[in-house]
C-alpha positions as CSV (number, residue, x, y, z in Angstrom):
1,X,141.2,94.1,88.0
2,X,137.9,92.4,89.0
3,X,139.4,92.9,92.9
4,X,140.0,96.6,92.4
5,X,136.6,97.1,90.9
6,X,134.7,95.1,94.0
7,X,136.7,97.7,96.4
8,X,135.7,100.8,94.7
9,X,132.6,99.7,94.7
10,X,132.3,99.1,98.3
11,X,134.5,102.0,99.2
12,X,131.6,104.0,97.5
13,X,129.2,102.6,99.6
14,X,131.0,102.6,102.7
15,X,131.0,106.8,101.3
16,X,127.6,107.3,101.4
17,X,126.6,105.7,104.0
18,X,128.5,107.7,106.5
19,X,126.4,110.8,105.7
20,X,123.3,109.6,107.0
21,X,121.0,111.5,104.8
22,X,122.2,111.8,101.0
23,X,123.2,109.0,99.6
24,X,124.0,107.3,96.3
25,X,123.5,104.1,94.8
26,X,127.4,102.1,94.0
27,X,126.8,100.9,90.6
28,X,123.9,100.4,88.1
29,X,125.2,96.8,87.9
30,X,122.4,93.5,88.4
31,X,123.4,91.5,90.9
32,X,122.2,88.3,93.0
33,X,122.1,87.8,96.6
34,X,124.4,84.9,97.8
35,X,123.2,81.5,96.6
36,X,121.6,79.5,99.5
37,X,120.4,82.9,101.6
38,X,116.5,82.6,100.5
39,X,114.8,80.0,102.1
40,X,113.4,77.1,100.0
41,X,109.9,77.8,100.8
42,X,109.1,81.4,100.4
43,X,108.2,81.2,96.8
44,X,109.6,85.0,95.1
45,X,109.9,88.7,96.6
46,X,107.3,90.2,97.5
47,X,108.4,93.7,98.1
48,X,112.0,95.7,98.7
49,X,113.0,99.6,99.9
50,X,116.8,100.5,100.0
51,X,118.9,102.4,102.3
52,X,122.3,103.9,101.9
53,X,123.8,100.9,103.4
54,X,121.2,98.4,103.2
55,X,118.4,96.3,100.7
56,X,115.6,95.1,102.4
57,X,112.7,92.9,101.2
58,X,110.4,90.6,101.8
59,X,109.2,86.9,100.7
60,X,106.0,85.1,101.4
61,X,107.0,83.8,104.9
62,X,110.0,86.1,105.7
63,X,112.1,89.5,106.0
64,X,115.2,89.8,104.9
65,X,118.5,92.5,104.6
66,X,121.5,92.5,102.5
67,X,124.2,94.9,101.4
68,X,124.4,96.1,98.2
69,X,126.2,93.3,96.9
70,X,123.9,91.3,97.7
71,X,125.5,89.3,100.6
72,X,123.7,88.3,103.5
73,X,123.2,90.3,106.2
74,X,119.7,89.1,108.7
75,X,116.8,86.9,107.7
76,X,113.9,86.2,110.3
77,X,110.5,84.6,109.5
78,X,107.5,86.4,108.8
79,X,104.0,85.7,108.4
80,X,102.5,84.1,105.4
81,X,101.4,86.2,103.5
82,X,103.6,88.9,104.0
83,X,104.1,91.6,100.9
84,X,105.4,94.2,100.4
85,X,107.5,96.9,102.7
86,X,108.9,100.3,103.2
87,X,111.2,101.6,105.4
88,X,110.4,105.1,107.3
89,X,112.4,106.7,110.2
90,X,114.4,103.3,111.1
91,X,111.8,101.2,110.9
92,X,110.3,98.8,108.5
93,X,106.6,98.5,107.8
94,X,105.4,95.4,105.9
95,X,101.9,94.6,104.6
96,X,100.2,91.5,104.7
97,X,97.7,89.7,103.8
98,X,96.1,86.3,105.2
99,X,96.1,83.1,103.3
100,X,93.4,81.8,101.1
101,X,91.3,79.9,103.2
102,X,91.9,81.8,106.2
103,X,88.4,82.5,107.5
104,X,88.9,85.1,110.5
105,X,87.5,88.8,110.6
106,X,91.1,90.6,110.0
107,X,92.2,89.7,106.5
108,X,95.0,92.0,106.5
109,X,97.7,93.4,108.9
110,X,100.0,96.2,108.6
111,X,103.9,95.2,110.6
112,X,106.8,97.2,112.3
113,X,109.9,96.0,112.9
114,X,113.4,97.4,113.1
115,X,116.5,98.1,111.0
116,X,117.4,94.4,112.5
117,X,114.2,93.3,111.9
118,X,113.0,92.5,115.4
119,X,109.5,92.7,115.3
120,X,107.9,95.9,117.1
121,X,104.2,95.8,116.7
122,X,100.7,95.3,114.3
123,X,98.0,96.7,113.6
124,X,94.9,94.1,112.2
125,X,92.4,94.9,110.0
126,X,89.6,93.5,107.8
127,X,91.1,94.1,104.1
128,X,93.5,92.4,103.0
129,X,97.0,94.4,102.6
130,X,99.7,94.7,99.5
131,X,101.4,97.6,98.7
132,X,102.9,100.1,101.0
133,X,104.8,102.8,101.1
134,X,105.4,105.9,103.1
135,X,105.4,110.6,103.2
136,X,105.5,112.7,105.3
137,X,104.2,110.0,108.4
138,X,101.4,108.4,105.9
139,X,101.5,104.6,105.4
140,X,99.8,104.8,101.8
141,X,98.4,101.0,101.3
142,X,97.2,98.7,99.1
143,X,93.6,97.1,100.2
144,X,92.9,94.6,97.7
145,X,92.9,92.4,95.5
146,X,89.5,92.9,94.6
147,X,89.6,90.4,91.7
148,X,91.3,87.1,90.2
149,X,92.4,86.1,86.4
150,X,89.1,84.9,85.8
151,X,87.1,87.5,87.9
152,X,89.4,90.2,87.2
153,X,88.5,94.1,89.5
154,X,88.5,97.5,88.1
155,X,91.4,99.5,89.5
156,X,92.0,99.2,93.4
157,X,91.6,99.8,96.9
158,X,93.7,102.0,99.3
159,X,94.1,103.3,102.2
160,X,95.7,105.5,104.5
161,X,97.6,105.0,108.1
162,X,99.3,107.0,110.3
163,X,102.8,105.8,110.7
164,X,103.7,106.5,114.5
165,X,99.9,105.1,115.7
166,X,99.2,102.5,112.5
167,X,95.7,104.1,113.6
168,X,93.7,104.7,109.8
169,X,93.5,108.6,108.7
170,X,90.0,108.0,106.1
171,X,87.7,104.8,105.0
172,X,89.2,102.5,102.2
173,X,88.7,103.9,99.0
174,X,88.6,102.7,95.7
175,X,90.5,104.0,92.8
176,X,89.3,103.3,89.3
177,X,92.3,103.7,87.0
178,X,90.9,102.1,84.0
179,X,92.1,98.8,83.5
180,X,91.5,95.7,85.4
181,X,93.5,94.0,88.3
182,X,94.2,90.6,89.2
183,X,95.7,90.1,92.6
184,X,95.6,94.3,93.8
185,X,98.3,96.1,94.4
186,X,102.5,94.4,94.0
187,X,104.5,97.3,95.0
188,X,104.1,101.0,96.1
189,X,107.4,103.1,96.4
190,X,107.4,107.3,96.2
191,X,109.7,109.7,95.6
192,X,108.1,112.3,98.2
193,X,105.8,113.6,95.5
194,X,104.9,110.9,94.2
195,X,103.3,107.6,94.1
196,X,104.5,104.6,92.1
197,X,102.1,101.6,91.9
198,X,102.8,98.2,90.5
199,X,99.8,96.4,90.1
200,X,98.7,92.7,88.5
201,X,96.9,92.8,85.2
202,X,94.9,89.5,84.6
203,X,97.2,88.9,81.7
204,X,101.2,90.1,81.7
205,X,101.2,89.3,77.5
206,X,98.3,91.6,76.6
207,X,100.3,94.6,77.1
208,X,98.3,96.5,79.3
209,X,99.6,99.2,81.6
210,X,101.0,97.6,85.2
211,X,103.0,100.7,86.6
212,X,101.1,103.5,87.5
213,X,102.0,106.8,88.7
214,X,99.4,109.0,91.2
215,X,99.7,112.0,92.9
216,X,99.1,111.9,96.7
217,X,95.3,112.5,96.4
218,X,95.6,108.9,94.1
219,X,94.4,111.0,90.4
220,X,96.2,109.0,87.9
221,X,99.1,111.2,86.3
222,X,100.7,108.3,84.1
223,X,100.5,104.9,83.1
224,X,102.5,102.2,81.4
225,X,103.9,99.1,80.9
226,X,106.5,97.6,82.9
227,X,105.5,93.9,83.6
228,X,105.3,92.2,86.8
229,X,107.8,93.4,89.0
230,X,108.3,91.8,92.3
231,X,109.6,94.6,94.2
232,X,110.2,98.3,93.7
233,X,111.6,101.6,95.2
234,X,112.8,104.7,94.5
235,X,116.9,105.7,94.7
236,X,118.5,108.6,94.0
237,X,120.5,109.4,90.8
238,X,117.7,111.1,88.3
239,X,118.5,113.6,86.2
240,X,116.4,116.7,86.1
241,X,112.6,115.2,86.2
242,X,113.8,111.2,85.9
243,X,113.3,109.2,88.5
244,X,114.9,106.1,89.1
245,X,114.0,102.4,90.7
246,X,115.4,99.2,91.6
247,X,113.7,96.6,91.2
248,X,113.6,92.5,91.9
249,X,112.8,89.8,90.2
250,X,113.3,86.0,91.6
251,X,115.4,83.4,89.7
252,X,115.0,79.8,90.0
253,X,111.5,79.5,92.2
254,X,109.0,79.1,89.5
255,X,107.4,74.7,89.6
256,X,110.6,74.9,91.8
257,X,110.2,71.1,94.4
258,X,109.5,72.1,97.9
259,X,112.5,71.2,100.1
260,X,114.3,69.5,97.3
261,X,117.6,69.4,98.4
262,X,118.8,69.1,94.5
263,X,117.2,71.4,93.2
264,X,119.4,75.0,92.3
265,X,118.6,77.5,94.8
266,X,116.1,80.4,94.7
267,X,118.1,84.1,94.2
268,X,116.6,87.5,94.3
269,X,118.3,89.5,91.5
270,X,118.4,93.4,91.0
271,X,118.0,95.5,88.3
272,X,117.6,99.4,87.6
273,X,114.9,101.2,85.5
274,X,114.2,104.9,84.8
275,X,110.9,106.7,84.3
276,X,111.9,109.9,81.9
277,X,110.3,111.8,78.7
278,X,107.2,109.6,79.3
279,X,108.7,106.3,79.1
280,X,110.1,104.1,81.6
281,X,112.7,101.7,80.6
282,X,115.5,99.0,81.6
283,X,119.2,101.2,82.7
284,X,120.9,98.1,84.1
285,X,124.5,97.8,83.1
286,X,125.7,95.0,83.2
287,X,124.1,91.1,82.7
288,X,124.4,88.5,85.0
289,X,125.7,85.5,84.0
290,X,125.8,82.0,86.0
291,X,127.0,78.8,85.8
292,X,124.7,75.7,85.4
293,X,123.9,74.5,89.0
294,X,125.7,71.4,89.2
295,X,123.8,68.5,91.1
């Protein structure tokens, strides 16, 4: 039974895939990637944007692609910090931002690289980046953070790019939404209309609206509460006006040892929401369940 079901399921995205422009997602199921893919020290995901046959995201120090189960299909290092990423026309754009400490001019970068993630080219800059997604040839950016947990920032700052050139289309602006951010901007993603924005709120417990939905001229047309999310983007399979999102969180790397060969590995897992009638909430099927890691 558990053989049949894996088949369908890959039959169905073997389906799609062939198309080359519609596509479906397999299954609302969770699932893992393979135990052992992630490297030890990239921390969690960053960001993540799906193809028909592909998952891509992106970890402090690296880029990485799976299938839709989750098994392993290219990993190559990146630099630290590198956030969030979209995918536009075959190619993947990541944002980054440089370390704490780091002292030079360019504070943030935007990068292009390949389906295979072979690196193309960069584009330097002085804010630092988080947050990026893509319409219509427009990188739309994130261009904080403009505050910390104890110095938190009203709303954010953006920015706009051209995706063939990486040249900038306006000045960074600053959006005030009407709550405070942390650490900027976590995820964009778009359903062509759209923008979805998951940002850092100074306190995840005081229930304060992290998900926020802009038009393309960045007016605020919704807000709510959807916690800290450590990647995000749009699929298909909405009914009528709902739209619906993967999304990743990281198991096993929180006051996970550096390097420590015993210690049970790090695993992106994800998961499926839906924004509809004003709420957006969890539509994941099934739970994963694993065994204890034994050392």
């Amino acid at each position: 039974m558990r053989g049949g079901f894996f088949a369908a399921l890959l039959a169905a995205s073997a389906a799609v895939c062939a198309d080359g422009e519609t596509w479906r997602v397999p299954s609302w199921d969770a699932r893992l990637t393979a135990s052992g893919f992630l490297k030890s020290s990239s921390f969690h995901v960053q960001g993540m944007c799906a193809a028909s046959n592909a998952l891509y995201f992106t970890m402090y120090d690296g880029l990485y692609k799976t299938d839709w189960m989750g098994r392993p299909l290219n990993r190559a290092d990146a630099p630290k910090h590198t956030g969030d990423v979209c995918l536009w026309k075959g190619r993947l754009y990541t944002a980054c931002c440089a370390e704490r400490g780091d002292q030079s001019a360019d504070k943030g970068r935007i990068r292009v690289y390949d389906e295979e993630l072979n690196f193309i080219r960069e584009r330097s800059f002085s804010r630092p980046a988080d947050g990026i997604t893509c319409v219509d040839g427009v990188l739309y950016v994130g261009l904080g953070p403009g505050g910390t947990k104890e110095a938190p920032y009203r709303g954010n700052w953006y920015g706009k790019f051209d995706a063939e050139t990486l040249e900038p289309l306006c000045e960074p602006f600053r959006v005030d939404h009407g709550h405070d951010c942390c650490a900027g901007v976590q995820n964009m993603a778009t359903d062509g209309k759209l923008l979805y924005v998951s940002v850092y709120t100074p306190d995840e417990a005081a229930h304060e609206p992290s998900f926020i939905v802009f038009d393309r001229s960045f007016n605020v047309v919704a807000m709510h509460e959807f916690g800290w999310r450590q990647g995000l983007d749009v699929v298909p399979g909405g009914d009528g006006d709902a739209v619906r999102f993967i999304y990743a969180t990281t198991v096993n790397w929180m006051n996970r040892p550096r390097n420590d060969e015993e210690a049970p590995p790090s695993q992106a897992l994800w998961q499926f929401a839906e924004l509809k009638d004003g709420r957006i909430r969890d539509i994941t099927r099934h739970c994963i369940y694993r065994k204890p890691w034994a050392r």
